[in-house]
Legacy VTK file of the C-alpha trace (Angstrom):
# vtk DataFile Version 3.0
C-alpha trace
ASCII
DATASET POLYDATA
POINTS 593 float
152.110 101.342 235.152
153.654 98.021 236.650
151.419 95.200 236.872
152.199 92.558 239.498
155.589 93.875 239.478
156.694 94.410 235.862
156.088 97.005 232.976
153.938 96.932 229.777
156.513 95.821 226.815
155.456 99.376 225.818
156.171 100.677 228.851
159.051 99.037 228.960
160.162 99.784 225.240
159.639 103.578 226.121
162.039 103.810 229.473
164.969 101.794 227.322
164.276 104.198 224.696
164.386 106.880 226.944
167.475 106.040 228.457
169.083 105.945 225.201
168.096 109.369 224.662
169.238 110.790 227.638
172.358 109.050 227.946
173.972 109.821 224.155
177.285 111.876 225.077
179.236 112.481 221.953
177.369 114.521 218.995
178.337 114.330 215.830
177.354 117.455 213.535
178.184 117.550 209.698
176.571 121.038 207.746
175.892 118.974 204.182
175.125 121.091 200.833
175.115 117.698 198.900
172.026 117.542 196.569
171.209 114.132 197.681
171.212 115.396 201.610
168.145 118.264 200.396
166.075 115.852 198.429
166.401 113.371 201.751
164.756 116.672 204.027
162.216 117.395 201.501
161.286 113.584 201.001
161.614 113.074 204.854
159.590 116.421 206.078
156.799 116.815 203.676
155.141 119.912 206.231
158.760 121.882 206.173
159.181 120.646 201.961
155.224 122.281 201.814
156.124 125.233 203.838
156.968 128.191 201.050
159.386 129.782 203.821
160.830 126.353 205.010
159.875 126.644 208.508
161.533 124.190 210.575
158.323 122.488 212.006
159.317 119.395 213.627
162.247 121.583 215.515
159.824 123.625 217.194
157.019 121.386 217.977
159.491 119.562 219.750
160.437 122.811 221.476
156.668 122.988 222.326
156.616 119.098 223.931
159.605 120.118 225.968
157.651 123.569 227.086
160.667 125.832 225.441
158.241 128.396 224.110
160.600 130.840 223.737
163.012 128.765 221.700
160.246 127.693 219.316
158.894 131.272 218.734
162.886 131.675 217.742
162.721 128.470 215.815
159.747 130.163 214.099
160.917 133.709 213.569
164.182 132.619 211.778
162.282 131.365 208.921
158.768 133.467 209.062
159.138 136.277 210.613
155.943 136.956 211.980
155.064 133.854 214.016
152.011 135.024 216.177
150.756 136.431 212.894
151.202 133.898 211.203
149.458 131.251 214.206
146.411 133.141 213.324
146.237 133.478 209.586
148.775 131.146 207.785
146.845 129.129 204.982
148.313 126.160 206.070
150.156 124.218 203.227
152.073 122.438 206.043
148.661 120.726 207.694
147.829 119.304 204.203
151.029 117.604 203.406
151.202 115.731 207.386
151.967 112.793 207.340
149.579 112.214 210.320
146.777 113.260 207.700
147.663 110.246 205.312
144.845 107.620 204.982
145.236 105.481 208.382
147.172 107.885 210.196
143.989 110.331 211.531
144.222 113.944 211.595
147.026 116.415 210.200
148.564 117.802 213.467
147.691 120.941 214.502
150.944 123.148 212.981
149.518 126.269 212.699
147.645 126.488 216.404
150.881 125.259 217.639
152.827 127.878 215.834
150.581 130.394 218.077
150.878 128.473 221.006
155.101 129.664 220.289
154.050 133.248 220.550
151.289 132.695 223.340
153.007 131.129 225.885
156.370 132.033 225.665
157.483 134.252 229.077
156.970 137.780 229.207
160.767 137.920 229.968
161.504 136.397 226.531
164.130 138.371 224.136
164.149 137.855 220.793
167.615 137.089 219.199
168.901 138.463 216.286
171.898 137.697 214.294
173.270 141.078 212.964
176.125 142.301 210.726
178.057 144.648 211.082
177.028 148.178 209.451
177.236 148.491 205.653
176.726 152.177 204.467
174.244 151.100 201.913
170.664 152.426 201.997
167.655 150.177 200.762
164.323 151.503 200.265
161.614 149.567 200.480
158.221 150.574 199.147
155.424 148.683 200.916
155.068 147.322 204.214
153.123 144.891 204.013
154.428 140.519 204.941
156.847 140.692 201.838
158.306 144.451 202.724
158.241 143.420 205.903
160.217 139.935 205.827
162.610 141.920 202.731
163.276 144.651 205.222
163.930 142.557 208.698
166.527 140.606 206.411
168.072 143.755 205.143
168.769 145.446 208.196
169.909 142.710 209.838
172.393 142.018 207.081
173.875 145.968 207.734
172.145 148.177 205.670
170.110 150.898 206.295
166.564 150.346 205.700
164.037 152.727 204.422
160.296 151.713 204.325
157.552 153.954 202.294
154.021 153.106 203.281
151.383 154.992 201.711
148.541 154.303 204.451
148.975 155.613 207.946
149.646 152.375 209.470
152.237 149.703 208.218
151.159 145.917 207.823
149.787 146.202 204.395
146.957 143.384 203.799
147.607 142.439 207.576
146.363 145.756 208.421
143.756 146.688 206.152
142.667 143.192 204.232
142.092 140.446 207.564
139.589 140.853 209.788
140.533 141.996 213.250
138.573 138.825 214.580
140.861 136.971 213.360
144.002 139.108 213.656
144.418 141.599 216.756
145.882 144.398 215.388
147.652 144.857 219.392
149.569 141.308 217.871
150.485 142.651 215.068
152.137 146.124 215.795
154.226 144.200 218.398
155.115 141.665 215.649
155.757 144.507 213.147
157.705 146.806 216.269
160.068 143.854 216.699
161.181 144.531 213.094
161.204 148.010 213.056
163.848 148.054 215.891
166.959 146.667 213.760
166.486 150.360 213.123
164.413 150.462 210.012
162.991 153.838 209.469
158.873 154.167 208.539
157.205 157.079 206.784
153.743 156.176 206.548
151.219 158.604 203.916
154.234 158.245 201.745
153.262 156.421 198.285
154.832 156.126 195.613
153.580 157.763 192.304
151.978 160.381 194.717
154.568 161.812 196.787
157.290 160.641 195.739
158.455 159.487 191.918
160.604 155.632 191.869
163.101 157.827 189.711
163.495 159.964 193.080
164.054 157.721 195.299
166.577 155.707 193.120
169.001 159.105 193.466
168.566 158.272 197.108
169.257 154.574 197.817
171.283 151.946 196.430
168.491 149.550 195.777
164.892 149.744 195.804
162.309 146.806 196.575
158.985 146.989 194.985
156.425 145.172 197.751
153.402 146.813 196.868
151.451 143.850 196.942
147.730 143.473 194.931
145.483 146.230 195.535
143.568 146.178 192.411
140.491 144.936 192.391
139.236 142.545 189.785
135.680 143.265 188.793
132.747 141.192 187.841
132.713 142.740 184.393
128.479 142.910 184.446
125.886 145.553 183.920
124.747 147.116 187.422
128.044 146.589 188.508
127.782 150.951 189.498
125.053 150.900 191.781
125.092 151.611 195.009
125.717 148.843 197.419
128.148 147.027 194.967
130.510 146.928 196.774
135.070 145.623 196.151
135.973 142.920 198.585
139.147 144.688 199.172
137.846 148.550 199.480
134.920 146.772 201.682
137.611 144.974 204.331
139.541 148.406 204.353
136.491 150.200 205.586
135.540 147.826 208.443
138.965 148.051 209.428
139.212 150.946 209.431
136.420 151.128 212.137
133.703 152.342 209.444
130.242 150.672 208.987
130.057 150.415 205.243
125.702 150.192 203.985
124.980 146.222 203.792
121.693 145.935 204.841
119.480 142.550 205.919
120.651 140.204 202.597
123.778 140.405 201.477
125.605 138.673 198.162
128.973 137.692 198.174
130.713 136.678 195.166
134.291 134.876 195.246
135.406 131.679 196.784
138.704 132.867 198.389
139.708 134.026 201.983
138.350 137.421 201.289
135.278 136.255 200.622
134.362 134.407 203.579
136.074 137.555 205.591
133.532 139.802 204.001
130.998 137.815 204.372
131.836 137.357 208.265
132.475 140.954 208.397
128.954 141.375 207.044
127.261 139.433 209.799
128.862 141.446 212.384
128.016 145.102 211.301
124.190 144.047 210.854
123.249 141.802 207.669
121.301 139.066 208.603
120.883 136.828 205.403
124.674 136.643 204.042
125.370 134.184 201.250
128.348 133.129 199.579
128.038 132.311 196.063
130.479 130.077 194.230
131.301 128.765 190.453
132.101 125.813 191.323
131.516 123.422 194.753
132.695 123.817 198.702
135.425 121.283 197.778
137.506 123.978 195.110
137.391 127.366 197.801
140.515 128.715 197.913
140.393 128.438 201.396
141.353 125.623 204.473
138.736 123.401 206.213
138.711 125.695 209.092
137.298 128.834 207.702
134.396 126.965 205.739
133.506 125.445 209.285
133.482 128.438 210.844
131.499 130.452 207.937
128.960 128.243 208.409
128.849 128.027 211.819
128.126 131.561 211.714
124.921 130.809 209.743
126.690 131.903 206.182
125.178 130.141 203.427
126.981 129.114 200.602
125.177 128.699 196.988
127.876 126.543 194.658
128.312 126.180 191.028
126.299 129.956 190.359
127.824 133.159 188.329
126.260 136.467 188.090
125.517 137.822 185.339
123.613 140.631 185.993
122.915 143.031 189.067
119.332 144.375 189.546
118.795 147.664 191.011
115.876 150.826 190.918
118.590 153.269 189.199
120.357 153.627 192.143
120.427 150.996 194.684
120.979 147.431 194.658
117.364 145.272 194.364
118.978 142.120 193.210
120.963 139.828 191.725
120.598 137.728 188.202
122.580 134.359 188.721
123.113 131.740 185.945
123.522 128.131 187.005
126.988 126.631 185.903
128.450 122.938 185.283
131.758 121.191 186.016
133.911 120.296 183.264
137.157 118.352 183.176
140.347 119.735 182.445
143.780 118.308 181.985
145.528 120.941 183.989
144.916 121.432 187.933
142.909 122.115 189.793
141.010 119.518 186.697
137.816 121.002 186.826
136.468 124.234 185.411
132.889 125.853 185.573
130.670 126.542 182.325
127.872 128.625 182.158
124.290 126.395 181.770
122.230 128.245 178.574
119.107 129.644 179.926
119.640 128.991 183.239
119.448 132.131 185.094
117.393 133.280 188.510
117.142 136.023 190.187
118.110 136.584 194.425
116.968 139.383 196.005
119.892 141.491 197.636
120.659 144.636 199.831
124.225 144.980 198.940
126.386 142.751 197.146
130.491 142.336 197.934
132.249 141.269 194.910
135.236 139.539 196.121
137.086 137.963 193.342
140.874 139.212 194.353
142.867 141.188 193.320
145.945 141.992 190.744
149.165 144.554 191.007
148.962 148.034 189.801
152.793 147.855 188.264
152.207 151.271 186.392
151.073 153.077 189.350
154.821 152.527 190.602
156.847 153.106 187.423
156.320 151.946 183.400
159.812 151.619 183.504
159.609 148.106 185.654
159.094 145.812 182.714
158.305 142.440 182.671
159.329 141.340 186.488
161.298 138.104 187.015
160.165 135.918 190.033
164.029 134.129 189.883
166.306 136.939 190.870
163.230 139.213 191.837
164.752 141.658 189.066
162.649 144.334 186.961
163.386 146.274 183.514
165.507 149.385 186.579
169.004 148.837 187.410
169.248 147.989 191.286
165.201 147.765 191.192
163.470 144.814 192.882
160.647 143.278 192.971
158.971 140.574 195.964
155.802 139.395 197.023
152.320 139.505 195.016
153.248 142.018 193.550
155.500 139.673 191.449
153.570 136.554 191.609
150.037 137.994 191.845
147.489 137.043 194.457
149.162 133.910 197.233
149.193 134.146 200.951
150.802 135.649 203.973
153.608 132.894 203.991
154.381 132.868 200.708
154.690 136.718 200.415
157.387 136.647 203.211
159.349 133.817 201.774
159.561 136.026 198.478
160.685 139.028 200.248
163.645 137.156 202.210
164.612 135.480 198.660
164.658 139.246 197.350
166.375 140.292 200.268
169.323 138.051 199.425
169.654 138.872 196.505
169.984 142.694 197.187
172.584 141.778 199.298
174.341 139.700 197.193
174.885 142.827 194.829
175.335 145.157 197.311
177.881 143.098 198.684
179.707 141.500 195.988
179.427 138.226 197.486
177.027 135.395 198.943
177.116 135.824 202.736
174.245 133.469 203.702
173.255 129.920 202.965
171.072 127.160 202.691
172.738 123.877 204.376
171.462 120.725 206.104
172.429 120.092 209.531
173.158 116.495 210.636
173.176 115.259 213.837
173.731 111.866 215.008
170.691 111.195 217.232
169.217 108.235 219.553
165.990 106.487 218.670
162.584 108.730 218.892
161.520 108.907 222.898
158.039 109.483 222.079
155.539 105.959 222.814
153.228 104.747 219.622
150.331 105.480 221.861
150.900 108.871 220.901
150.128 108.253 217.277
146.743 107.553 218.615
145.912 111.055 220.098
142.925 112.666 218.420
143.807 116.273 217.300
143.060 119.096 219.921
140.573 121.395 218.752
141.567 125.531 218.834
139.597 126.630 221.756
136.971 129.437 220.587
134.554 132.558 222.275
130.711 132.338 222.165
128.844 132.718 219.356
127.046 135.711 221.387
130.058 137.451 222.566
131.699 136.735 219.042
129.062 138.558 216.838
128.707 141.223 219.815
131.755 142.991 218.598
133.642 142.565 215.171
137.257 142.915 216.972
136.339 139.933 219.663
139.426 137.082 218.606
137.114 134.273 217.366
140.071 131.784 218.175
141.595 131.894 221.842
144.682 129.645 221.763
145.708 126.549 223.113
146.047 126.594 226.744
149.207 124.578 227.736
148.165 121.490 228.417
146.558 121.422 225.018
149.429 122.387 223.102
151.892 119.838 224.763
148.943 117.094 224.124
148.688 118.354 220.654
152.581 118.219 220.151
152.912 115.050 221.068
151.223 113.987 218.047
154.267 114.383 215.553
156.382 111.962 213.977
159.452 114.080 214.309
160.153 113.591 210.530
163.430 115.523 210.830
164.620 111.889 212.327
165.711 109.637 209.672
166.174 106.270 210.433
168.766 104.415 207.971
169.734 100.909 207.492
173.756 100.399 206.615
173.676 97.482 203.977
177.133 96.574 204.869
176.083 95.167 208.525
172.441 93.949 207.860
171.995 90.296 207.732
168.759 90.515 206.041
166.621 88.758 208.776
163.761 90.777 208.196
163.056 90.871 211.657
162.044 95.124 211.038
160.389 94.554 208.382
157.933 92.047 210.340
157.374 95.018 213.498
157.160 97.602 210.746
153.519 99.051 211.922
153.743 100.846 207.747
154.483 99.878 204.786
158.311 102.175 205.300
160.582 99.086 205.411
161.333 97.448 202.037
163.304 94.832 199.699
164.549 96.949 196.580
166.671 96.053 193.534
167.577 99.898 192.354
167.549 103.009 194.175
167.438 105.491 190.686
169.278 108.746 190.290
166.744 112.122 189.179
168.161 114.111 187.195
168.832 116.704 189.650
171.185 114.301 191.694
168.745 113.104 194.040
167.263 109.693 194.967
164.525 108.426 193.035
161.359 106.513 194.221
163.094 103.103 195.978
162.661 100.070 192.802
160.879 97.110 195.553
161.504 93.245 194.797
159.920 90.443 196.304
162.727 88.104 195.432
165.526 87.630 197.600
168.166 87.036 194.666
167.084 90.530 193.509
167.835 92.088 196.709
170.394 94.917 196.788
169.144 96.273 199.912
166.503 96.649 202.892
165.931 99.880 203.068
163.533 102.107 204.722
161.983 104.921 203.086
161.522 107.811 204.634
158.408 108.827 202.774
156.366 105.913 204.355
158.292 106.070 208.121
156.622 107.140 211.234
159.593 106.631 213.151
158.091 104.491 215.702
161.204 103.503 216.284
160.401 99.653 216.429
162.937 98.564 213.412
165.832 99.984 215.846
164.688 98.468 218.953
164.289 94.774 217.359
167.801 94.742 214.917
170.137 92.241 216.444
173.495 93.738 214.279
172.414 97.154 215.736
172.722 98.380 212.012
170.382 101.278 212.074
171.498 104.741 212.577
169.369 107.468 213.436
170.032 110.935 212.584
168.198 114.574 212.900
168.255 116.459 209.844
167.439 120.433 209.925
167.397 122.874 206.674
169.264 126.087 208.766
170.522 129.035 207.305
174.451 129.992 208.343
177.196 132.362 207.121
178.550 131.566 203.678
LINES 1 594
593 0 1 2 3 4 5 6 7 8 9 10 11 12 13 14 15 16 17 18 19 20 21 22 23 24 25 26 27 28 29 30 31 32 33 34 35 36 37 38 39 40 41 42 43 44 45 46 47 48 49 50 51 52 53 54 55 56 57 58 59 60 61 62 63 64 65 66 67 68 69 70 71 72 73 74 75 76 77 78 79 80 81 82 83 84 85 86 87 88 89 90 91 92 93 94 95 96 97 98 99 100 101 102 103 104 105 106 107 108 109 110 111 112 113 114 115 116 117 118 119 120 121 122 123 124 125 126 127 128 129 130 131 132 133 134 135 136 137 138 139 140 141 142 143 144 145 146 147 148 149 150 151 152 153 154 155 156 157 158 159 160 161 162 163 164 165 166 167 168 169 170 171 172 173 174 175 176 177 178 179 180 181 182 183 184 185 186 187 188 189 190 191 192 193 194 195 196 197 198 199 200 201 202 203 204 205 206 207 208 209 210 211 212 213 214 215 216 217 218 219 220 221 222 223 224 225 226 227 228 229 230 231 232 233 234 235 236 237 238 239 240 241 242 243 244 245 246 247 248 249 250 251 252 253 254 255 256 257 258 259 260 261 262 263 264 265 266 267 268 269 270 271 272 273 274 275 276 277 278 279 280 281 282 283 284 285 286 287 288 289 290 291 292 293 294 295 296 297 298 299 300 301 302 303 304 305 306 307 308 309 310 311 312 313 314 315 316 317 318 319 320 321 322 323 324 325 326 327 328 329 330 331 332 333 334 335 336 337 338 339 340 341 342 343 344 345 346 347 348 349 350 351 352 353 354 355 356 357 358 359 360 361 362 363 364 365 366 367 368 369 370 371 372 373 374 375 376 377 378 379 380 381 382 383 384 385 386 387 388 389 390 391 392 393 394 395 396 397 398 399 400 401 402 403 404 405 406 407 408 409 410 411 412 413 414 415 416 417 418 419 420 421 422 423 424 425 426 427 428 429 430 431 432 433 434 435 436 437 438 439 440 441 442 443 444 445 446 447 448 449 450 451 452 453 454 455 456 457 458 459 460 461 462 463 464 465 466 467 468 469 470 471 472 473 474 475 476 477 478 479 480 481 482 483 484 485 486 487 488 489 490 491 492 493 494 495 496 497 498 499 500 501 502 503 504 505 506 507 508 509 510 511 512 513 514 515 516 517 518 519 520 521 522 523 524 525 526 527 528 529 530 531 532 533 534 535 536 537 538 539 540 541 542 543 544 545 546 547 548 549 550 551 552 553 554 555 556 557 558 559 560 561 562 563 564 565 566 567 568 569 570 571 572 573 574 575 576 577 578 579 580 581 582 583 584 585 586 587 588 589 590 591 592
């Protein structure tokens, strides 16, 4: 706002930096597959490097700031496949490695409730876009249709070949379906999310498994490749006497029941036992189909759940309690029923691998808790011999198994992850296929490089405090176990909330042959991003190593900035007086071979 006829120097700072942006005329685009150009994106965008599918993050919250919903879901969907899915459900690796989450820096942004916000508020006349080839004549069946069948399929058929998927439930999603919690995933979101796969032309027969009604060696006589995306579905069990009454009840088989609109026995108390998503779903689940005292017990403490900040909030919000660093080792019943449950008290110990601490049982510790029912939630593993013997020892690189032109993606391969994960395994597998189908590598990897001007965002934004997800009443949210805990962003939230990113995809480069070494950046430099070094070392992989700093001038090969530090504020470029600092956006995008 002017003051007595002039701008803030902010104010000011932001319209010249704004001009720049709008006025740049000539782009300049290079597609790089030099090594040192990846390691730059995945030092430079820690939430995309964190992101198992590589989801171009900063792209489409900038999409989101500019109100192009549409092009963000796109920006989404290329990499993930199931954005407004994944909005709801992701587990997030992208929030913890945010640079906005650093110490000093506040709050991760809010990645995930923006990646809804895509899929909320993009226009009903919105069409999605695919890139398609041009028919193949070969035939894929996939077996499984849950995120990794899914994302292996979509990539398939898109690629030209016909797609086959065998579901052995009545509905397709797979753990989306059958293992979330419809509060927290509408199941009207995800049939339109799984419908805008299905209509490359991909062909579903549903009460179709394998092993049942129809043998792998079958279907192999049918199809010139098979993926395996079965996922986990066997339950791991707590290996304990009583562990046969009634009332003891699978964390899986329990979540398949309530979504499958049935009210499974759990009475006033209930146990749970796990410290993973499925837990605290059951144990929400519990709440809302009548128990009244539901506990989650853990081996170790709050701070090891396999699970993000946001589901222990809302847990206990819900009035869950959570008992840490117990194990059973008994259950109690009458015979028949569940009376109760025998818990010994555990320690921590150090280890030298991750997560570095593990629990050990305390000697004559044990207690008992009185329980109703008790949901054993401790994950599950893959069932590879219900499929076929014949797979062998399966091979994450190459997704191959012991069959000729037999695959292999998702948790099924790599045992129990998450959503995201599970659909960046089944595109990798889907490449693969087509690689041999094909006879050569039509798709890849590449960095886009654009020549950009300087960020056109103010520092005050930095400042924002993270927009909380909006949510229903705890009345109305316990009324009814399909009421959406979590409403969405309204607009004005999600453009405050996008605001908040660095736009990491902008890296901001000194050229050593034009700086004069005045220091004058490294003086405005609001981090520590802007540095003296003597040695910039080669990995072994071809990359750039971790910058070597000097504090002595005769040392000095270069100022350089480092992209792991930079916010790009933008304040090196605005104060340079050789203009020797380029900016450029960098994208990981996918294109034709």
């Amino acid at each position: 706002m002017k003051k007595n006829g002039l701008y803030s120097k902010e104010e000011k700072l932001f319209q010249d930096k704004n001009k720049m942006y709008s006025t740049q005329s000539v782009k300049q685009i290079v597609y790089s597959t030099d090594v040192r150009d990846f390691g730059q994106v995945a030092k430079s965008i820690p939430c995309q490097e964190a992101c198992p599918a590589k989801t171009n993050i900063p792209g489409y919250i900038r999409c989101v700031y500019e109100k192009r919903y549409g092009r963000a879901y796109e920006v989404n969907r290329s990499a993930n496949i199931l954005p407004g899915v994944l909005g709801r459900i992701c587990s997030r690796p992208c929030e913890s490695a945010c640079r906005h989450g650093e110490p000093d820096n506040g709050q991760s942004v809010g990645i995930c409730h923006l990646k809804r916000s895509c899929a909320d508020l993009k226009p009903s006349s919105h069409r999605i876009i695919e890139g398609l080839y041009a028919p193949t004549d070969k035939t894929v069946a996939v077996i499984g249709s849950g995120p990794a069948g899914l994302a292996a399929a979509h990539d398939l058929a898109s690629l030209g070949h016909k797609v086959v998927i065998y579901e052995s439930t009545d509905k397709p999603g797979g753990m989306l379906m059958w293992g979330i919690p419809e509060f927290r995933l509408p199941r009207d979101l995800l049939m339109i999310e799984i419908q805008n796969i299905l209509r490359l032309g991909i062909e579903l027969k549903t009460n179709t498994a394998i092993g049942r009604d129809i043998t792998l060696d079958q279907l192999k006589k049918e199809v010139d490749a098979v993926v395996v995306a079965t996922g986990c579905v066997s339950p791991r069990m707590l290996g304990v006497d009583g562990e046969g009454l009634e009332n003891v009840h699978n964390g899986l088989e329990f979540m398949m029941a309530v979504n499958a609109g049935q009210t499974p026995y759990v009475g006033d108390k209930v146990v749970v036992i796990g410290a993973g998503f499925t837990a605290v779903d059951c144990a929400r689940s519990a709440i809302r189909i009548g128990g009244k005292d539901v506990s989650l017990n853990i081996r170790k403490t709050i701070e090891y759940m396999r699970i993000d900040d946001t589901e222990k909030h809302e847990a206990q919000f819900e009035g869950i309690h959570t008992h840490s660093l117990v194990q059973p080792s008994k259950i109690i019943g009458d015979g028949k029923k569940v009376t109760g449950v025998e818990f010994q008290r555990t320690r921590l110990e150090e280890i030298d691998t991750p997560p570095f601490r593990m629990s050990v049982p305390i000697e004559n510790s044990e207690f008992m808790v009185p329980a109703d029912s008790v949901i054993a939630a401790l994950g599950q593993s893959s069932n590879i011999a219900a499929v076929s013997k014949k797979l062998g020892n399966l091979k994450k690189e190459g997704h191959k198994t012991g069959i000729k032109n037999v695959f292999a993606a998702g948790d099924f391969v790599t045992g129990s992850s998450d959503v995201i994960s599970a659909i960046a395994g089944g595109r990798k597998c889907a490449r693969h296929i087509d690689e041999l189908l094909v006879g050569e590598k039509r798709k890849q990897i590449v960095v886009r490089c654009e020549n950009h001007a300087t960020t056109d965002r103010p520092r005050s934004y930095d400042f924002i405090n993270k927009v909380e997800m909006n949510t229903i009443a705890m009345k109305k949210r316990l009324s009814k176990s399909t009421h959406e805990v979590e409403t969405g962003y309204k607009e004005k939230q999600a453009r405050e909330e996008s605001k908040r990113c660095y736009l990491c995809n902008l890296k901001y480069e000194i050229d050593p042959l034009t700086c004069i070494y005045c220091s004058a950046c490294i003086d405005v430099a609001p981090k520590d991003c802007i540095k003296m070094i003597k040695n910039v070392p080669v990995n072994s992989d071809g990359t750039y190593g971790e910058y070597e700093e000097t504090g002595q001038w005769n040392q000095v090969l270069s100022i350089a900035i480092d992209p792991a530090n930079c916010i790009r504020c933008g304040q090196c470029l605005s104060v340079c007086p050789m203009d020797c600092i380029s900016v450029t956006k960098t994208e990981l995008i996918e294109i034709d071979s």
